[in-house]
N, C-alpha and C positions, 0 to 999 in steps of 0.2 A: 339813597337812590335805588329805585326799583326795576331794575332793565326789563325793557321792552321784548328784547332780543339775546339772543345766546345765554337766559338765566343759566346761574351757578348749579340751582337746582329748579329743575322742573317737577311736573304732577302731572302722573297719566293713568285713566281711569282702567283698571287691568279686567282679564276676562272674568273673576273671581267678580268683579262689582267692588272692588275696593281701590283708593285712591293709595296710589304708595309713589316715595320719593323719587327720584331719579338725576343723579349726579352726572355731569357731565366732563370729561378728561380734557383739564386745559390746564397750564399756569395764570393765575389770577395774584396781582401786585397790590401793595398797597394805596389807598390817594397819593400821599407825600412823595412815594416812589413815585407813579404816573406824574406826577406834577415836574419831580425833577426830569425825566427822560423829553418832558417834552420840552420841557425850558432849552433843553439840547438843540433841537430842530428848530428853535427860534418861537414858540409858539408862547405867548403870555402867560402868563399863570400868577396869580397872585404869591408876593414874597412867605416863604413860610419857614420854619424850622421843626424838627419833631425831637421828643424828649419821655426819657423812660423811664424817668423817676422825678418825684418833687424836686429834689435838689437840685437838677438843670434846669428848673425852670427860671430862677432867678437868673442866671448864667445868658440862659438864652433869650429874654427882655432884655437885657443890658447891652447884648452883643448885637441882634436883629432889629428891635424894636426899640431903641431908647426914646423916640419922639412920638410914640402912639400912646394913645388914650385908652382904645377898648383893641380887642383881640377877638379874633375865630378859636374856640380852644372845639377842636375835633377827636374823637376817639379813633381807633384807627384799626378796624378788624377788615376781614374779608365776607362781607355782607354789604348789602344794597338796605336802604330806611333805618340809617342811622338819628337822622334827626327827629325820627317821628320814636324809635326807638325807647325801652323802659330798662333800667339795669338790675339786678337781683336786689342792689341796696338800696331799692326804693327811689333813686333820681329818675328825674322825667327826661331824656331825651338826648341824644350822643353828642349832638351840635351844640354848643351852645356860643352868644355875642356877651363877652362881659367888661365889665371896667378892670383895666391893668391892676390894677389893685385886687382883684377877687380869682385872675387867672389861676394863680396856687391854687388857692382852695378847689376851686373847680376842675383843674387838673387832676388833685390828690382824689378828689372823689370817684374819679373815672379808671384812673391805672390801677388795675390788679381786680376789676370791679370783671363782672358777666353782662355784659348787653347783650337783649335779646329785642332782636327785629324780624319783621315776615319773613325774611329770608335764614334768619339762622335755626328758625326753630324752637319750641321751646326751653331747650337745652343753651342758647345761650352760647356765646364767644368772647373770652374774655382777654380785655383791652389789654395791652399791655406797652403801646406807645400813642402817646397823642399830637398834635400834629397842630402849631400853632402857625394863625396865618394874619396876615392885615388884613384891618373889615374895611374894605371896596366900599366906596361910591356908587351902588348899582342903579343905573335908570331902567332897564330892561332886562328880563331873561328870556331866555330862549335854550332850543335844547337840537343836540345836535350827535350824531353815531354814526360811524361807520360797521359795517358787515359785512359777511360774506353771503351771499344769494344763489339759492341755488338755481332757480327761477331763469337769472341770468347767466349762469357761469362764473361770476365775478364779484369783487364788489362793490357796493350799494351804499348811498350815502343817504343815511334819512336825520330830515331838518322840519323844525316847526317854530313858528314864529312866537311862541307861548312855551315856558319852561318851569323849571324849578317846583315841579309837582310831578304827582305820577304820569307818564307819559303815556301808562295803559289810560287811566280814565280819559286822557285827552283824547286818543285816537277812537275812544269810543262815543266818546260826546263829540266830539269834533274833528272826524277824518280828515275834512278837509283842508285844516287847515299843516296835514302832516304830506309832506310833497320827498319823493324820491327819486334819486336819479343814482341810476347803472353806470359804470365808470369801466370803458373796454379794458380789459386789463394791458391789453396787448399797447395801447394808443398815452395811458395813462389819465392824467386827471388834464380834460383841456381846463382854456380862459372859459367856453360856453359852459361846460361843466359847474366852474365856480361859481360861473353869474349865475346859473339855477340854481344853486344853495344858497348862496348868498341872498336872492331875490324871494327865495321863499324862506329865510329868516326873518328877511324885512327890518334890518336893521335901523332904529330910528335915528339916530344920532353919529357912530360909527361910518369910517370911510369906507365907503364902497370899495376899491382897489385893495387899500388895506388887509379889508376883511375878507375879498379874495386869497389873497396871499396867505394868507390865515391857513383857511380851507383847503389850499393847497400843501402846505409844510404839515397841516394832520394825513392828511393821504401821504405824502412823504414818507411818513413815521408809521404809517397802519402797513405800508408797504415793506419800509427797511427793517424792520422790526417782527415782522411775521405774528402781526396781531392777528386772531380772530373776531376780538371785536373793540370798538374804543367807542366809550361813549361819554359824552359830556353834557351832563345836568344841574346848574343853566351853566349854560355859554353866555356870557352876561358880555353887557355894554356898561361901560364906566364912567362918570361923570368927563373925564378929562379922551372921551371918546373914542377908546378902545375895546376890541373884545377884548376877553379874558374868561380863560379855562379857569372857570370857579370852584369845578368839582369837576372827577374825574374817574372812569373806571377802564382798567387793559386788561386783556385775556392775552394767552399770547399760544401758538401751536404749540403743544408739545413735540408735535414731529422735528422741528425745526431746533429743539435744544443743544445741535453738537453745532449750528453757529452762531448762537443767539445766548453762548455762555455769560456773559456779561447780564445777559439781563434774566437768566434761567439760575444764577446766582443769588438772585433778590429772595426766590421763593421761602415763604417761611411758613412752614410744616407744622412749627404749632395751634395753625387754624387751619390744618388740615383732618381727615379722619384718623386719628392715630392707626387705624387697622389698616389704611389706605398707605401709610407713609413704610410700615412694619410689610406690608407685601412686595412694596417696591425695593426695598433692600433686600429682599428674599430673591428677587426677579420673577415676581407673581402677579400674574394679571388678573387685579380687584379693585371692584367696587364696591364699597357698602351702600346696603336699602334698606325699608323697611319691613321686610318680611318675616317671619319665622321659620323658614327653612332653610338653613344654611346649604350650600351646594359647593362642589369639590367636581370640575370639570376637565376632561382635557380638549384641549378646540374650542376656540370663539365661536365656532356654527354650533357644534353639539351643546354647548355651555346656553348657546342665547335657546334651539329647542326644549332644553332641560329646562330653561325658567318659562317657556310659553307651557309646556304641558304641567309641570307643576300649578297654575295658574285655572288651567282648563280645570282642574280634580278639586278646585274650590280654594287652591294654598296660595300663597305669598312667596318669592323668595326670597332670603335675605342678604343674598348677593351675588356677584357675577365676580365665579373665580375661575380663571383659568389656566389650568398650574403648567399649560402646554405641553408639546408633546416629546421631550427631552428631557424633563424636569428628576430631579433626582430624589433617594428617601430623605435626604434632609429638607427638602423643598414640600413633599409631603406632609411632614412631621411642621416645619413650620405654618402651612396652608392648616392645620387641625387646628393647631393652637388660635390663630387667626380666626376661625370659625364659632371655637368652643368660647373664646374672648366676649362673644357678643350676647350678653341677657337675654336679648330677645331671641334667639335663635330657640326652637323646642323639639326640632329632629336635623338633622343633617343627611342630605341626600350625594352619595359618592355614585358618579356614573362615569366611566371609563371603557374608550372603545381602543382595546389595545392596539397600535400599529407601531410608531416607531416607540412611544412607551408603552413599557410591556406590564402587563394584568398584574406580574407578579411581583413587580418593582411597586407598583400601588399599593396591592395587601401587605406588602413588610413595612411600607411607611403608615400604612392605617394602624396597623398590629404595635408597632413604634409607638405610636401617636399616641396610643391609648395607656401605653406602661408610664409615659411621659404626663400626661393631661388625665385629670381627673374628667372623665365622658359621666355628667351626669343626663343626657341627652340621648334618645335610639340615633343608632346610625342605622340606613338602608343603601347598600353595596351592591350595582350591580354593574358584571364588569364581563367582556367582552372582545375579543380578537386574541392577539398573540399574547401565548403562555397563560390563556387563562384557568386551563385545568390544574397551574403549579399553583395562582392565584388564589382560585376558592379552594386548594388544599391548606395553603399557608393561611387562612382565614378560619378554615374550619377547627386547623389542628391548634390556633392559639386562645382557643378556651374562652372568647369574648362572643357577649350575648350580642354578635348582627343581626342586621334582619336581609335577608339576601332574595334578589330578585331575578325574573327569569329575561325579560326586556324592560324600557325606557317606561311603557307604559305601566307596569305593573310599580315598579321603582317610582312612580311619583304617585300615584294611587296609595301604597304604605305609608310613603314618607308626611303625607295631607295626613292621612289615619294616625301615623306616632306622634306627629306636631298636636292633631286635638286630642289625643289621649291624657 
C-alpha cells in the first residue's frame, strides 16, 4: 500500500538539481498492530494472528484457523507495496493467498528474508513477523484515509469508491471519482459528515447506517489516538455485507508520546534508521538523507540554513542534526560517531553559533571525536559567538588536519570542495 498522503518518505527536487530522500518524524505501527487497535473501537478487520517463527505457525492454524482452507500469509514491515514487492531470495511478492497446507512453507520463505518495495528503497527491510489472516469474501473495494489538512485547519477524510490499487494513479486518472470532506475539529464527525463518505464510497451491498457507524468509530480512533494519519487500502465489502478494514496503515504524532504510551510502546526500531534510533538515545535531533555531507548543527533554524546553502554550492546534505543548544561533549563525541557511521558521507560540515552552547565546549567534543573515531573524511569547523577565541585555540593546539572557516558561507563552499575531492 502506497499512501497518497503523509508518505514515510518523500522526494524533493533540491537547489543542486538533484532528487534526495526526505524522512518524515512520526510513529508508524505495524498492519497486525493497526488491525488490533482498531478491533478496540469496534471497527471490523478481518481475524488474524501474527507469528515469528515457522514453529508458530502450526500453533497458530490449530488455534485461529482450524476450519479454513486458504489463508492471507502477510509479511509485516514498515513500508507501503508489499504485495507488489520482490524479496532478495528471489520470491515475487509480500502478500500472498495460499492453501493451508503451503502456509509454512510460505511463511518460512518470507521471515528472516529482505523485501524490498518503492517505498523501502533498494536496501530493503527485512521481515521479521508475518501476520496471518482469513481470505474475506470481497465483492468490492474501495479505499478510504483520514489526514490532517492544512488547507482547512483540521482533519480531512478522503474516500473513493475504487481501491485496492494505487490511489496516486487513481486520483490522476480519475479525480473525480476521489471526494473529500473537512471535519470541524471543534463540532466533531456529524451524521451529514458520514453520509458524504459513505455516499462517495458508494457502497454496493453494505448497510448504509452501518457503514456510517463505521466512518464514525475510525474518526473516533484518528481522534483518541492522536493519529497523523490512518489509511485504509481497500476498505472492502464482504459477501455477508460488511465493511471490513482489509488493510491498514497509522502514523501517530510523536508530540503526543507522554499519553499515548500504550500505543508509542508498539514502535519497533528495527525498521527504523539505526542512526535515527542511536541519536535519540543520545537526546539528538536527527534525521538521515541522502546526501554526502554530513552536518553537526546547533538550532533547528541554523541546522535547516546550513542544509539550504550547502545545497546552493552544488552539495547534498546528509542529514539534519541538531545537537541543540545545551548539549554536552559526550553528545558531541556521540553526534561524530553517528556522522562518521554513514558510507556515504565524504566531508562533514561543523557549524556552531555559540550562545548558550559555548564554541569551546564543541572543539573538545570534535577534538574527542577524533581520538575516539577513526576521521577518514575532511571536517570543515566553523564556529562563532561565545568562547569562541578558547574554541579555535583548542582546535588549533590539537594537532588535527580541520579545515576552518571564516562564515556560513565560506563553510559550505569547502565543505562541497572536500565532499568532491
Amino acid at each position: 500500500m502506497r499512501s497518497l498522503i503523509n508518505k514515510l518518505a518523500s522526494k524533493t527536487l533540491t537547489v543542486a538539481g538533484k532528487w534526495q530522500q526526505q524522512q518524515l518524524r512520526r510513529l508508524n505501527i505495524h498492519e497486525y498492530q493497526g488491525a488490533e487497535l482498531m478491533s478496540k473501537y469496534g471497527i471490523n478487520v478481518p481475524k488474524g494472528t501474527v507469528v515469528s517463527s515457522v514453529d508458530q505457525v502450526k500453533d497458530a492454524i490449530k488455534t485461529f484457523f482450524p476450519n479454513e482452507n486458504e489463508l492471507v500469509v502477510k509479511s509485516q514491515i514498515l513500508a507501503g507495496g508489499r504485495g507488489l514487492g520482490t524479496f532478495k531470495s528471489g520470491l515475487k511478492g509480500g502478500v500472498h493467498i495460499v492453501k493451508i497446507e503451503e502456509v509454512e512453507d510460505i511463511a518460512g520463505k518470507m521471515l528472516g528474508q529482505i523485501l524490498v518495495t518503492k517505498q523501502t528503497g533498494p536496501e530493503g527491510k527485512i521481515v521479521s513477523r508475518v501476520y496471518l489472516c482469513e481470505k474475506l469474501s470481497l465483492v468490492n473495494e474501495m479505499y478510504f484515509a483520514i489526514t490532517l489538512d492544512r488547507t482547512t485547519c483540521g482533519p480531512l477524510i478522503i474516500a473513493c469508491r475504487k481501491g485496492g490499487t494505487s490511489i496516486e494513479d487513481l486520483a490522476e486518472k480519475f479525480p473525480d471519482m476521489i471526494i473529500k470532506v473537512p471535519i470541524d475539529v471543534f463540532k466533531g464527525i456529524t451524521d451529514e459528515d458520514a453520509a458524504k463518505v459513505v455516499d462517495g464510497l458508494n457502497p454496493k451491498v453494505a448497510d448504509r447506517d452501518a457503514s456510517m457507524e463505521q466512518v464514525k468509530k475510525l474518526y473516533k480512533l484518528f481522534c483518541a489516538c492522536d493519529c497523523t494519519m490512518l489509511e485504509i487500502n481497500p476498505l472492502a465489502e464482504t459477501s455477508d455485507n460488511q465493511l471490513v478494514a482489509a488493510d491498514a496503515k497509522l502514523n501517530f504524532d510523536d508530540n503526543a508520546a507522554f499519553r499515548q504510551k500504550e500505543i508509542f510502546a508498539l514502535r519497533d526500531a528495527s525498521q527504523e534508521d539505526p542512526r535515527e534510533v542511536t541519536a535519540a538515545k543520545a537526546d539528538l535531533n536527527y534525521i538521515g538523507l541522502d546526501g554526502e555531507i554530513g552536518c553537526m548543527v546547533n538550532g533547528a533554524g541554523l541546522a535547516m540554513a546550513t542544509m539550504d546553502i550547502i545545497k546552493l554550492h552544488g552539495g547534498t546534505p546528509a542529514n539534519f542534526l541538531d545537537v541543540g543548544g545545551n548539549a554536552s561533549e559526550n553528545q558531541v563525541v556521540e553526534a561524530f560517531k553517528i556522522l562518521t557511521s554513514d558510507s556515504k558521507v565524504k566531508a562533514i560540515l561543523v557549524n556552531i553559533f555559540g550562545g548558550i552552547m559555548k564554541c569551546d565546549i564543541i572543539a573538545s567534543g570534535i577534538v574527542n571525536a577524533a581520538k575516539q573515531v577513526d576521521l577518514k573524511v575532511p571536517v570543515v569547523v566553523r564556529l562563532e559567538g561565545t568562547n569562541v577565541d578558547q574554541g579555535k585555540r583548542i582546535l588549533k593546539e590539537s594537532g588535527l588536519a580541520l579545515i576552518t572557516a571564516e562564515d556560513l558561507d565560506d563553510a559550505a563552499e569547502k565543505a562541497v570542495k572536500a565532499a568532491a575531492s
